[in-house]
N, C-alpha and C positions, 0 to 999 in steps of 0.2 A: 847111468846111475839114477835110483829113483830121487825124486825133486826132493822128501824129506833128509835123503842122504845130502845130498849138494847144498841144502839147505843147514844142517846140521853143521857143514863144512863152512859155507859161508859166515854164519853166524857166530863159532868159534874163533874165525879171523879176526873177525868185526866186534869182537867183544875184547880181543887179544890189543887190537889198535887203539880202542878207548881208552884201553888202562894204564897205555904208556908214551899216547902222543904229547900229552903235556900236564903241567901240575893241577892237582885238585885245589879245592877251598878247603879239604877236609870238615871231618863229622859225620863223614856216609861212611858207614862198615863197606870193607871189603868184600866180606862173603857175598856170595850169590844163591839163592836159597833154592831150593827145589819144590815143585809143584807137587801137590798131593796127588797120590792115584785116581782120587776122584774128580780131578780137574779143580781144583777151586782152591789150590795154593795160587801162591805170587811167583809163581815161572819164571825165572832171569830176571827175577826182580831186584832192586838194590834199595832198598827203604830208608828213607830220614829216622833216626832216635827223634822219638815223642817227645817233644818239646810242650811243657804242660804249664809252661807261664803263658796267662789268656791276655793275647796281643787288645782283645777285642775290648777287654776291663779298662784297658789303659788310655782309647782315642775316647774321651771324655768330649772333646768341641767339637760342632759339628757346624762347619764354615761352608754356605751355598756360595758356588763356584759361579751361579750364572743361571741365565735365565736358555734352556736347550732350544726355545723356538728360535728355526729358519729365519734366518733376516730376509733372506730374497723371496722364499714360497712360501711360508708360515707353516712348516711341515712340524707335528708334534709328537709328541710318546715318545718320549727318551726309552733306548733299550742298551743295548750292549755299548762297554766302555773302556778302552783301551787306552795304559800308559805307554807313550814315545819312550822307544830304550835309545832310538839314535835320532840322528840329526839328518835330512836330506831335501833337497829343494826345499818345499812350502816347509816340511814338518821337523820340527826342532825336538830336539831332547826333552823328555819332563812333560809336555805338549802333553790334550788331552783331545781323543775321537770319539766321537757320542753320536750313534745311530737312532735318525728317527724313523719310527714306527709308523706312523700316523703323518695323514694330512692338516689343511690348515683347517678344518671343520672336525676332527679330531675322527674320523674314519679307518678304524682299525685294517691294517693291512697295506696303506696307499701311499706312506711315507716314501721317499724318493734322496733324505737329504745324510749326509754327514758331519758334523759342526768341528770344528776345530775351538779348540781354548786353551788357554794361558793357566798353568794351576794354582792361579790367585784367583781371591776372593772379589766378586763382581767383576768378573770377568766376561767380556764380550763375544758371542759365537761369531763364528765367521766358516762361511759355507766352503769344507775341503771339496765335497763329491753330490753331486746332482744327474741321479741319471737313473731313467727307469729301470735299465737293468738291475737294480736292487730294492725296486719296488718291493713295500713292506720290510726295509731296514731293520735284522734283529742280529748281525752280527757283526765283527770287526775283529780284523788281526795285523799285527805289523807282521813282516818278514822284515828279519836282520839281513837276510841274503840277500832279495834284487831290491828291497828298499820297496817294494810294494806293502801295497794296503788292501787286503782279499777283505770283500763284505760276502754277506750273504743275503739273499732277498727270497724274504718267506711267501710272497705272492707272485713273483716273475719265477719263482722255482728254481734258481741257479744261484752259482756264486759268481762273481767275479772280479777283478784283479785292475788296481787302477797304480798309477805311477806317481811318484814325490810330489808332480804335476799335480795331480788327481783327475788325471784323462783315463777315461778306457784303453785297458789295454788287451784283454781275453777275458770269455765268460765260460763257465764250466756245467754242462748241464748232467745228465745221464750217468752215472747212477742218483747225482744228486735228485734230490724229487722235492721234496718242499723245505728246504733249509730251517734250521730253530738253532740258529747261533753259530760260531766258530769259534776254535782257536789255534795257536798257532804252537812250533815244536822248533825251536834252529836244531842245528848241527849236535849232536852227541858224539863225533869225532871230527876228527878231520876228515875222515874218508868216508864219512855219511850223508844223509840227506840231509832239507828243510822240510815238513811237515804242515800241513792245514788239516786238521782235522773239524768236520760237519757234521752235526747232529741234523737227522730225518724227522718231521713234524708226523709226515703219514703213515710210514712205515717204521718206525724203529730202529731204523740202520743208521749205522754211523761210518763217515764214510770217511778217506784219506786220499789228501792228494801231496804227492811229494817232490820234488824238485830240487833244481841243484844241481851241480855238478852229476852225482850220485844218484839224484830223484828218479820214478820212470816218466816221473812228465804228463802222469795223469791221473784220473780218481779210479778207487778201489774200493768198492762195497769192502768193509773189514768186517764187522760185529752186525749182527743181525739180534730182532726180536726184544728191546728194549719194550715196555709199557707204553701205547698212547692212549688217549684219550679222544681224539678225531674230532678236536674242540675247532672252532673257525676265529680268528682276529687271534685277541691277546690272550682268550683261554684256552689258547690250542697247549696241550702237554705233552712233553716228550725227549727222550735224550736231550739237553741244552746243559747249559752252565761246564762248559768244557774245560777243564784245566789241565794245564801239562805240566812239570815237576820234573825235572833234570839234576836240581842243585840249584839253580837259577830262574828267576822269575820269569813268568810266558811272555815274548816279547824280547827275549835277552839277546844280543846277537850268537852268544854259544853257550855251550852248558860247561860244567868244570872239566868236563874230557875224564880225566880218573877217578873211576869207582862211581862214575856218575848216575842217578838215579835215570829211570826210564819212564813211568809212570803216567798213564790221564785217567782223569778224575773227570765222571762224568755223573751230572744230577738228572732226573728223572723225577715232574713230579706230579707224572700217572702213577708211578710207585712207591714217590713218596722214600726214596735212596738213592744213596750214593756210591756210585761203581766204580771201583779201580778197575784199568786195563793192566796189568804188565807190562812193563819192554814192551810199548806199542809200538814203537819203531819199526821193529821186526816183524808185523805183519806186514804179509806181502800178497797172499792170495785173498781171495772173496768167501765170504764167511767166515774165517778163519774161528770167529767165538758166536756161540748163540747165547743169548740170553732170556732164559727162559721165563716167562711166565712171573710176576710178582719182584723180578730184579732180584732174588735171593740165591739161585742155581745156575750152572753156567756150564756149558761144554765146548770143548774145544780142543781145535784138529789138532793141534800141536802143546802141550800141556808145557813141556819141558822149556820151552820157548818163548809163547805167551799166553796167558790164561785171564780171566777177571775173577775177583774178589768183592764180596762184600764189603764194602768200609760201614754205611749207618743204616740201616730203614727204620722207617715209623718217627715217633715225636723223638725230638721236639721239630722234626723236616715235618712240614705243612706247603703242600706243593713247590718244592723250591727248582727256580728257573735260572738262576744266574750262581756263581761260584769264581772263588778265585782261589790263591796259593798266597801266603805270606812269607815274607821273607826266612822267615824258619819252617819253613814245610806244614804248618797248620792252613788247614782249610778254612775259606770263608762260606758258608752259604747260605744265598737271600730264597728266605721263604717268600716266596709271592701271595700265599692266599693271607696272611695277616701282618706283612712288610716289616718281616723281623731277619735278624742278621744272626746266623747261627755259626759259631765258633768252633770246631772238635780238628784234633789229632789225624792221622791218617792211619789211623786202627780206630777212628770213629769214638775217642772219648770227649763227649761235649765237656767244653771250660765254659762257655757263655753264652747269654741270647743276649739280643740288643733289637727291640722295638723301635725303627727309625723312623717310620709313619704312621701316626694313630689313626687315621684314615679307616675304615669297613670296608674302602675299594681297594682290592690286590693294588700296587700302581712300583716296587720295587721289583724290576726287569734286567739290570746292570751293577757289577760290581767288580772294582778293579783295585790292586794292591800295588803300592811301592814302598823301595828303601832298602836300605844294605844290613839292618838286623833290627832287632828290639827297639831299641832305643828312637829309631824316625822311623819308623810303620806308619805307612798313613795309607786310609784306605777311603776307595772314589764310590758313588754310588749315585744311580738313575732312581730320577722318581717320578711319574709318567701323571700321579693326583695332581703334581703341582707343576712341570714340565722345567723342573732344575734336576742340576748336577751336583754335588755335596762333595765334602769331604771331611772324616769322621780323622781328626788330629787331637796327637797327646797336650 
């Protein structure tokens, strides 16, 4: 049988077991929409209603968490920042992970450190992960599944995988090639994988590695041909700001299981937009989507299945490097070239900007979101001018 057929097979299973392994949260339509002939619907998509109350209006105080340099090597450049959904060895619930970028002479690329923190205010770092193999620290992800912490390192070229401990555990090289960020995907059934999804600094690909019971156990060039820019240190541009969208916030140990969303959200800002994936889950082969030229066109092998969609290009996005998902499905994304927080829908209708450093130096690289609805949204952010951690509370 040819692979789209078995494929076609598969994936109707696998969408049949989502819908009725266990209860939703409700508010995600049922329907599953169909991809346009020209490739550039939302293929086995399941989309959030637009939620058009701007979360971002609301987080008025902006509380610095903490000073990001290294207590043991004075590594600096806070980048990428991930909130604890669980609890295990060293890392507690709530807990906060902040990758540095930089050494203690502030040498873009050479950062080597992870900090751990408390999400209070003047809050002490205290070093999770120290190890070259994440030289040049610009990503972080938890897995709900083995309770690892996958970094990425934009100068050692790989990602890798370290334990509750924060020991090495496995490094991931080939198809990866210059890492700009991660993030993570749990489980969208019972009978699925875990998910790490890598943005490529040199090439434009984004890549997948999956695991799990389900997982294949290893990385998958998926999306090819994003925008770079083939900038060196902190003005390198290119697929980053990774978000994933289930129903539940990146980081969650699961997704709601029924009618569950599938969704990454990926910023680009050689192009200066922001690109939905589809049902990313369900790629499985290499190249599966190209994305052509400027981020606005997209082809791809299997439409009906997965495809990418436009969500925003051009202003008010001004290079934006970091992104996150709020607890109602709006987007966060940090422009880096004038350190403003931009706000919009997942059909790309901006509610807000928020200028969080007045700064002329890009220095906003990380941004990470919690809470269970409207009401306690509180969202994290790096800022690499001053080498703190924030957080932007109602």
């Amino acid at each position: 049988m040819p692979f789209s057929k078995i494929r076609a097979v598969l994936l109707a299973a696998g969408l049949t077991l989502t819908a009725s392994a266990c209860s939703g949260t409700g508010g995600v339509p049922s329907s599953v929409p169909a991809a346009n002939s020209d490739g550039t619907g939302s293929a086995a998509a399941v989309a959030s209603p637009a939620d058009t109350t701007s979360i971002l209006k609301l987080l008025t105080k902006d509380v610095t968490i903490g000073s990001t340099v290294d207590p043991t090597n004075g590594d600096t450049g806070p980048r990428a920042v991930t909130v604890l959904q669980d609890s295990s060895g060293k890392l507690k619930k709530g807990q906060l992970l902040v990758c540095n970028f930089e050494d203690k002479s502030g040498t873009a690329g050479n950062g080597t450190t992870i900090e751990q923190f408390s999400p209070t205010a003047s809050s002490k770092p205290t070093t999770f992960i120290q190890n070259s193999k994440i030289e040049g620290c610009d990503g972080s992800a938890e897995s709900g599944a083995d309770g690892y912490t996958y970094a990425s390192g934009f100068t050692s070229k790989v990602m890798a995988s370290f334990t509750d401990a924060g020991q090495l555990k496995k490094i991931y090289g080939t198809p990866i090639t210059q890492p700009l960020g991660d993030g993570s995907a749990p489980q969208l059934s019972l009978y699925s994988a875990d998910f790490i999804f890598i943005g490529n600094a040199d090439t434009g690909a984004l890549d997948s590695y999956s695991f799990g019971s389900y997982g294949s156990g290893h990385v998958t060039e998926i999306v090819n041909g994003f925008d770079v820019n083939k900038g060196s240190g902190w003005s390198a541009l290119g697929p980053s700001g990774i978000a994933y969208w289930c129903g539940a916030l990146p980081g969650a140990a699961s997704c709601p299981y029924k009618h569950a969303a599938d969704s990454l959200f990926v910023a680009d800002g050689a192009c200066n937009a922001v690109v939905e994936i589809t049902h990313a889950s369900s790629l499985l082969e290499t190249d599966e989507i190209t994305i052509e030229p400027g981020c606005k066109k997209f082809k791809c092998e299997y439409p009906k299945t997965s495809c990418a969609k436009l969500v925003k290009a051009g202003s008010p996005l001004d290079k934006p490097v970091a992104m996150a998902v709020l607890p109602n499905g709006n987007l966060i994304v940090a422009n880096t070239a004038n350190n403003t927080l931009v706000e919009m829908t997942q059909t790309g209708q901006v509610l807000d900007t928020k200028v969080v450093d007045k700064s002329k130096t890009p220095g906003i690289f990380g941004v990470a979101a919690n809470g269970k609805d409207d009401a306690d949204t509180v969202l994290f952010y790096t800022d690499t001018n001053t080498n703190t951690l924030h957080e932007l509370e109602q």
